[in-house]
C-alpha positions in Angstrom: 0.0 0.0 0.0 2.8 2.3 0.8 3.9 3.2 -2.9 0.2 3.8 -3.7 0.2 6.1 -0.6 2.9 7.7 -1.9 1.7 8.3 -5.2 -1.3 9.6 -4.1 0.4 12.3 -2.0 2.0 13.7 -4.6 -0.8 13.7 -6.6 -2.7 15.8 -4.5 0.6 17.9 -3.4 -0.2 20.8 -4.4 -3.8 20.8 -3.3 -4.7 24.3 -1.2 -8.2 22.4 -0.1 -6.9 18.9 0.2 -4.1 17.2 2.3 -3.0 13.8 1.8 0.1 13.0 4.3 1.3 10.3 6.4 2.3 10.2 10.5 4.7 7.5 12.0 3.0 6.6 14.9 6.1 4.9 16.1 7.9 7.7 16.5 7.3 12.0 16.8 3.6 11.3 15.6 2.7 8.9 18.3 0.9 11.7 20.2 -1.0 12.4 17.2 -1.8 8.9 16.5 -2.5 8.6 20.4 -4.8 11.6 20.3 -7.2 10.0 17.1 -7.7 6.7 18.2 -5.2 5.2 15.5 -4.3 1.5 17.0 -3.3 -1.0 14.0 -1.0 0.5 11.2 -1.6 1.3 8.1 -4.7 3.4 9.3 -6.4 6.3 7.5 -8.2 8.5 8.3 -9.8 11.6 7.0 -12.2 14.5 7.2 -12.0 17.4 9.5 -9.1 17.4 11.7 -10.9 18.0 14.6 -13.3 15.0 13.9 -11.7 12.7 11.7 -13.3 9.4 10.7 -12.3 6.2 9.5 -11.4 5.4 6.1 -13.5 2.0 4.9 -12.1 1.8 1.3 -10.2 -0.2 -0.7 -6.4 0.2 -0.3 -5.1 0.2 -4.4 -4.1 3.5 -5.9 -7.6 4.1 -8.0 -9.5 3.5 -4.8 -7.8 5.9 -2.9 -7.8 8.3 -5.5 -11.5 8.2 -6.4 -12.1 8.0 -2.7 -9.8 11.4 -2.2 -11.4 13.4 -5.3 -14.9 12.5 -4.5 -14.8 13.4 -0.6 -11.3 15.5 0.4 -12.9 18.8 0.0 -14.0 21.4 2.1 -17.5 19.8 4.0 -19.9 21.6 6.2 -17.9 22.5 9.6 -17.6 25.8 11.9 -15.1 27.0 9.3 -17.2 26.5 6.7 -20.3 27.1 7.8 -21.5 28.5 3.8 -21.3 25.0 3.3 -23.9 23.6 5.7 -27.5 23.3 5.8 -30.2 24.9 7.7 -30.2 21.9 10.8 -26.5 21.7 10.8 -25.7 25.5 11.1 -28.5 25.4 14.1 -26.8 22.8 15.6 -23.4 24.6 14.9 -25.2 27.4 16.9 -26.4 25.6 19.7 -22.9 24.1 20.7 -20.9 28.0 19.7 -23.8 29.5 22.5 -22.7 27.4 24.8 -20.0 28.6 27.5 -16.9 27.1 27.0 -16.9 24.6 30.5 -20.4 23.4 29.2 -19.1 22.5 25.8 -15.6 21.0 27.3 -18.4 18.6 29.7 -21.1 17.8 26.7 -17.2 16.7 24.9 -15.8 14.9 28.2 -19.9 12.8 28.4 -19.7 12.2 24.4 -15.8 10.7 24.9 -16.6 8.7 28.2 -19.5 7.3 26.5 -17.1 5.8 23.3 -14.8 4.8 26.1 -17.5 2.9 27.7 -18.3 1.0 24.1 -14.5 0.1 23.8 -14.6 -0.9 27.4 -17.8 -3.1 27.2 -16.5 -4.7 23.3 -13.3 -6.0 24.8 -15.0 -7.2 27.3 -17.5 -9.3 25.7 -15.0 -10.7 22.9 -12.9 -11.6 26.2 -15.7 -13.5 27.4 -16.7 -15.3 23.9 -12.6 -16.0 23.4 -13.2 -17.8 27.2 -16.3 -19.6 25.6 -14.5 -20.5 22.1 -11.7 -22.0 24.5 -14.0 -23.9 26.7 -16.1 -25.6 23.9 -13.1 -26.1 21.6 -11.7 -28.4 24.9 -15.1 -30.0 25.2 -15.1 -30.9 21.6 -11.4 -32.1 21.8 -12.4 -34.3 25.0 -15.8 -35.7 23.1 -13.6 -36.5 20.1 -11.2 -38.5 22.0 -13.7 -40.4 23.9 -15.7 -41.2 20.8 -12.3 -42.7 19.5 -11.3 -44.0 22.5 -15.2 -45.9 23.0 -14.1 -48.2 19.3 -15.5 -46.1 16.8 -12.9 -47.2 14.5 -13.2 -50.4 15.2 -17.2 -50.5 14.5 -16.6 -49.2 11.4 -14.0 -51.7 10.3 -16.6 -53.8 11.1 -19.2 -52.6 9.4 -17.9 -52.2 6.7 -16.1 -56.3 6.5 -19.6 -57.1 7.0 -20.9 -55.5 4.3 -18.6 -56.6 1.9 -19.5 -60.3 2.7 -16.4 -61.0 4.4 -17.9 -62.0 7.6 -15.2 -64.3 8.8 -13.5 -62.3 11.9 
């Protein structure tokens, strides 16, 4: 993916309404990376910086390039609030009225509640990764049982029997 990456940057280079860049999370950008939820690598993200969302395309040149022409423009946001639609600028509105220590808690509710979701998913794989375990043992122990009761046997059997050679 990296050389498509690549290609696509300097593609859009010289873009004065669209960015296309990369961050090494490993390293100086790992606050940034940190700061937007980034966890597996190669992520990508996009949209407004203070909101960005995660990119669900494919990962070849063309997709990315459709992807970036068709959606890497300026959007409806505080900065560009020309750009929005009647319910959107309202609700722009109602969160600019707000004192800044209201916003900052409505933010710190909103970010406790995607916390919460993270908190509860890991949880709940946890416990089906504890179930998969458990029944992947029971279905180990009933298969060696089963083998261990003569199944082969009874099929050797069966099978001598029906071939006519009865004679054990």
């Amino acid at each position: 993916m990296k050389p498509d990456w690549d290609k696509l940057m300097g593609a859009f280079a010289g873009s004065a309404t669209q960015l296309v860049g990369d961050v090494d999370c490993t390293a100086a950008g790992k606050p940034l990376c940190d700061a937007n939820g980034v966890k597996g690598y190669p992520t990508i993200k996009w949209g407004d910086p203070a909101s960005l969302e995660d990119y669900k395309g494919g990962r070849d040149y063309k997709s990315l390039e459709t992807f970036a022409k068709d959606k890497l423009k300026p959007m409806c946001s505080p900065a560009n609030i020309d750009l929005c639609d009647d319910e959107m600028k309202a609700e722009i509105k109602k969160f600019s009225d707000l004192a800044d220590a209201d916003l900052e808690a409505l933010i710190v509710t909103e970010e406790k509640k995607l916390e919460a979701a993270e908190a509860n998913f890991k949880d709940e794989v946890s416990k089906l990764q504890d179930t998969y375990t458990q029944l992947q043992a029971d279905k180990e122990k009933t298969v060696e049982d089963v083998k261990a009761s003569g199944l082969g046997l009874m099929k050797a059997v069966k099978a001598t029997k029906k071939s006519g050679n009865d004679e054990l």
